[in-house]
C-alpha positions in Angstrom: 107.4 100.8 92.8 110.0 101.1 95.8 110.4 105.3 94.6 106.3 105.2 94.7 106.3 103.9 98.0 109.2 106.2 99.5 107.3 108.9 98.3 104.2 108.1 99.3 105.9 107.9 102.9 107.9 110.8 102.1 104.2 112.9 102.0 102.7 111.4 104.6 105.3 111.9 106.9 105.2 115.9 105.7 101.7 116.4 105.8 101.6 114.4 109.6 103.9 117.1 111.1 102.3 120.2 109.3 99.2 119.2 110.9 100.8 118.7 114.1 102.5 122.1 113.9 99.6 123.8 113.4 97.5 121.8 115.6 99.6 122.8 118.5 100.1 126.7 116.8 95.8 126.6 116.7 95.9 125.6 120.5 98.3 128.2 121.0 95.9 130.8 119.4 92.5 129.9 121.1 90.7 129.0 117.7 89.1 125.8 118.4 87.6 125.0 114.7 91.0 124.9 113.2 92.3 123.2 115.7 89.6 120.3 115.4 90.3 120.6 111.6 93.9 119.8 112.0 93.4 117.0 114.5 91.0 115.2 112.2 93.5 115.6 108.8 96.4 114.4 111.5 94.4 111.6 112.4 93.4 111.0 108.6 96.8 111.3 107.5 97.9 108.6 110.4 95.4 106.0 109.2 96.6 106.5 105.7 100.2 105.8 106.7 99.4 103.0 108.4 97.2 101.5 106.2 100.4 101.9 103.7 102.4 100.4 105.9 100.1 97.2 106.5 99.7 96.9 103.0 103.5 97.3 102.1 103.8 94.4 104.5 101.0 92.3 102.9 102.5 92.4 100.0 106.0 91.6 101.2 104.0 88.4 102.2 102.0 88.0 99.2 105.3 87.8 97.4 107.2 85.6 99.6 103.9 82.8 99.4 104.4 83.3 95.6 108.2 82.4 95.9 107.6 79.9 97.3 104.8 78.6 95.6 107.1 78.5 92.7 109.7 76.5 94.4 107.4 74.0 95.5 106.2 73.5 91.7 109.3 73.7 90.6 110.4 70.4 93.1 107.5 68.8 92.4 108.0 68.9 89.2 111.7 67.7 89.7 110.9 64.7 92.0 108.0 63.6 89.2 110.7 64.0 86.4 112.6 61.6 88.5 110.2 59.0 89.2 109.6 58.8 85.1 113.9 57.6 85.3 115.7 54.9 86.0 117.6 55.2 88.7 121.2 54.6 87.4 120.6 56.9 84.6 119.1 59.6 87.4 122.5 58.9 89.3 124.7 59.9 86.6 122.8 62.4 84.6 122.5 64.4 88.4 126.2 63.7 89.0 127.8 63.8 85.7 128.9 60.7 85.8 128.8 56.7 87.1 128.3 57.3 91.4 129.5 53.9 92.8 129.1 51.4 90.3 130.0 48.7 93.0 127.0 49.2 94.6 124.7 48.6 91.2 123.6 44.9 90.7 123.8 44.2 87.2 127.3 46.5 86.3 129.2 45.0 83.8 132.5 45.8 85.7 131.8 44.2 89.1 129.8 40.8 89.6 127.2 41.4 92.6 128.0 37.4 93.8 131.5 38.0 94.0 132.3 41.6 95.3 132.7 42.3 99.1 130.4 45.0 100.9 133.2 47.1 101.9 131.4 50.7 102.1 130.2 50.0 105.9 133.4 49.0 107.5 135.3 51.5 105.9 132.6 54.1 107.3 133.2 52.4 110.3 136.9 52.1 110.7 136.6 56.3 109.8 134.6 56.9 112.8 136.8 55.4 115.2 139.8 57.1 113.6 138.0 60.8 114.0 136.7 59.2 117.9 140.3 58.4 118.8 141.6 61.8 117.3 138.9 63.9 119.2 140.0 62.0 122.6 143.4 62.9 121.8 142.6 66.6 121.1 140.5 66.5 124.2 143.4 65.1 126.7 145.7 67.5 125.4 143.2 70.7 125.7 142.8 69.2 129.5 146.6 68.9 130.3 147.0 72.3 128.7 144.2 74.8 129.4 144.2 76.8 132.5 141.1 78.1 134.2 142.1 81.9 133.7 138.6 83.0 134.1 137.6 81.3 137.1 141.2 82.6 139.1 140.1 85.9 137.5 136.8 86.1 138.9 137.8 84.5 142.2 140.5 87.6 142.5 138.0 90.1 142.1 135.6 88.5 144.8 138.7 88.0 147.4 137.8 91.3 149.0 134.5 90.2 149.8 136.5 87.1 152.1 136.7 87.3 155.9 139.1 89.0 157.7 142.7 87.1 158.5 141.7 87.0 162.1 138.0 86.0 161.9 134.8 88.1 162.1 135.5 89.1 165.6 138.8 90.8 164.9 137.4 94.1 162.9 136.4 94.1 159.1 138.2 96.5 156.6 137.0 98.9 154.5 136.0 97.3 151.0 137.9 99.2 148.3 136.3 100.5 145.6 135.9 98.6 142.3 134.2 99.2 139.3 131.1 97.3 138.4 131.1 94.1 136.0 129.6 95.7 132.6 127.4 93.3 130.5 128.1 93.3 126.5 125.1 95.1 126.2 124.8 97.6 129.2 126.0 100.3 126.8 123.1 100.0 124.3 120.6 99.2 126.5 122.1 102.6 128.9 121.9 104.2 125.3 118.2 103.3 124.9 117.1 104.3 128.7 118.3 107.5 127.9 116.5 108.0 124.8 113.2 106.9 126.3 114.1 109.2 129.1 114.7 112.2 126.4 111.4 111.5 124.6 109.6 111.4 128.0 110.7 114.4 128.7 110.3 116.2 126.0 106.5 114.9 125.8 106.2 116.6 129.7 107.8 119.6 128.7 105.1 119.9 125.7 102.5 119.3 127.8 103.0 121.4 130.7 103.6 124.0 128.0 100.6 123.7 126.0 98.9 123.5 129.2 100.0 126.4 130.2 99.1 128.4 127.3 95.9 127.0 127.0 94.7 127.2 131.0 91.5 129.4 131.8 93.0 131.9 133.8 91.3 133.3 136.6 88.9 136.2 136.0 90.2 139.7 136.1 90.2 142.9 134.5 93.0 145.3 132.9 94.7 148.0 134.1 92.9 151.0 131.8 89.1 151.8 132.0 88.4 149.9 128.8 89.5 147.9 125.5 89.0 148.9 122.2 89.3 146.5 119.0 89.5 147.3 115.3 89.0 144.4 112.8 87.8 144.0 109.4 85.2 141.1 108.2 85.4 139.7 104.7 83.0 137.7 102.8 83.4 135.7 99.4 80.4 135.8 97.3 78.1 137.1 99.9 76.4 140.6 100.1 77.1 143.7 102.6 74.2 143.4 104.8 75.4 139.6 105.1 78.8 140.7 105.6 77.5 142.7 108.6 75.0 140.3 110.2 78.3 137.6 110.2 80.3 140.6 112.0 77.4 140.8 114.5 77.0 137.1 115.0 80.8 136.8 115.5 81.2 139.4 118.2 78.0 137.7 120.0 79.4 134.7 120.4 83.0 135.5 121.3 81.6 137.6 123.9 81.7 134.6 126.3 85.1 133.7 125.1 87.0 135.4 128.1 87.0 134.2 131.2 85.5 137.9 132.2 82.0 137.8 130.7 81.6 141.0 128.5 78.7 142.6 130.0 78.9 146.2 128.8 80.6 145.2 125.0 79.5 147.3 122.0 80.7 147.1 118.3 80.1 150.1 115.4 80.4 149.6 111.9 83.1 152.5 110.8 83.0 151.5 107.2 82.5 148.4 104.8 84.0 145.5 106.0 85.8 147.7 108.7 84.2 147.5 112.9 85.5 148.6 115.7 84.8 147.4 119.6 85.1 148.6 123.1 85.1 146.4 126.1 84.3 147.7 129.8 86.3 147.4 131.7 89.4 146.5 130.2 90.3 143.0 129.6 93.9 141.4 130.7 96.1 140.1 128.0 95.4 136.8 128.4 91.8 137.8 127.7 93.0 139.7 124.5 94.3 136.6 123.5 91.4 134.8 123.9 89.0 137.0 122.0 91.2 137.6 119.3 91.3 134.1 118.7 88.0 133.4 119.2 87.3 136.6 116.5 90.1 134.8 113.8 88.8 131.8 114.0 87.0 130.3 110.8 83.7 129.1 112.1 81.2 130.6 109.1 81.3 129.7 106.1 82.8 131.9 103.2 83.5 134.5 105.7 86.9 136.4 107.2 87.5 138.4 110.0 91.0 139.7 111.0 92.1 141.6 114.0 93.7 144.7 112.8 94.7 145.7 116.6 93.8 146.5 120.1 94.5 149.0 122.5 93.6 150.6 125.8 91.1 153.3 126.8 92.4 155.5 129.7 
């Protein structure tokens, strides 16, 4: 059960960072569907863990009630065996044997008329042996101990004192001295610095992604134009509907750049095989953009895949 849970952790934990690899490798790219795909199986796969994890933890409780369900039953069953004994017999089956028989009316050995009650004095005459040892252990820890600590601390705070010849006579210079550590300034320093790491890193992605993923401003290329080649395939679809998903493709990435593709034409070279030209050019990050927008899987049972660009002079 524990190697079934482990693994089940084990795959979780793998699939959650694929999905966030890609996720941020999609955003990267500019294709949008995949990206929302991966962000919903992260957010799946997150749910799942964590519904594991309550439910490991349900069960941990489940089990402990059960425990101690059957320890309950188990004294209750005890205490009603021992309410069906005598009580002498109780006493010396629990202890093995007879558990001060002077105390039992009825024994055969002692006579309850006769006996003295001797238990409570002796508990009594115990105490005030173990009072007057403690007093004695106490005088001679007093007579003995030195404050060390307090002289300690006092020598450390003599440089904070008033000068020899008062206030008015000049202060000196404090010298330097280290600062009083607590026993756990070094863990917690340890754990600021962690948080401080993870912060950081978490910025770092951020300002990264964002600056991958900005809308730069509008602006054209160097050359007089841009010319794609890219191939579109379908599975289990027909030529002409190959084509009219090529068409519909290159329509709507058109307003994928941030420089709208006014004068954009595309030409069918062969089956499955299309070329493009863009005027004027587009920038690289525009290139970026398109061809992302172009790769991304937004029709169903169909592929299309950048072969290359280049530029027109």
């Amino acid at each position: 059960m524990r190697g079934a849970r482990s693994a089940a952790y084990l795959l979780g934990g793998a699939a959650a960072l694929g999905a966030a690899c890609f996720l941020v490798v999609y955003l990267y790219r500019w294709q949008w569907q995949r990206t929302i795909v991966c962000g919903v199986l992260l957010l799946v796969v997150e749910v799942l863990l964590l519904s594991l994890a309550v439910l490991d933890r349900l069960a941990r409780l489940e089990r402990r009630l059960g425990e101690g369900d059957a320890r309950q039953r188990e004294i209750l069953a005890a205490l009603r065996g021992a309410e069906g004994a005598p009580a002498g017999e109780e006493a010396r089956t629990a202890a093995g044997g007879p558990r001060f028989s002077w105390l039992e009316r009825g024994t055969e050995a002692l006579e309850w008329e006769h006996h003295s009650h001797v238990f409570v004095p002796v508990l009594m005459a115990t105490g005030a042996a173990l009072s007057g040892l403690a007093w004695l252990v106490e005088r001679a820890a007093g007579a003995t101990a030195r404050p060390a600590a307090g002289r300690r601390l006092a020598r450390r705070f003599a440089v904070l004192a008033a000068p020899p010849g008062g206030y008015l006579a000049g202060a000196r210079d404090l010298p330097p001295r280290p600062a009083l550590a607590g026993p756990g300034s070094t863990r917690g320093g340890l754990r600021g610095l962690a948080w401080l790491t993870a912060a950081l890193l978490c910025a770092l992605l951020v300002a990264g992604l964002a600056e991958l993923t900005e809308t730069a401003p509008p602006e054209h290329g160097e050359a007089t134009a841009t010319s794609l080649l890219f191939t579109v395939e379908g599975h289990g679809v027909t030529a002409e509907r190959s084509a009219l998903a090529a068409r519909q493709l290159w329509e709507r990435c058109r307003d994928a750049t941030s420089v709208p593709l006014g004068q954009a034409g595309m030409t069918r070279l062969d089956e499955g095989l299309y070329a493009a030209t863009v005027h004027p050019s587009l920038s690289a990050h525009d290139e970026h953009r398109l061809e992302g927008c172009l790769e991304d899987a937004t029709l169903d049972r169909i592929r299309l895949h950048v072969l290359g660009t280049g530029s027109v002079e």
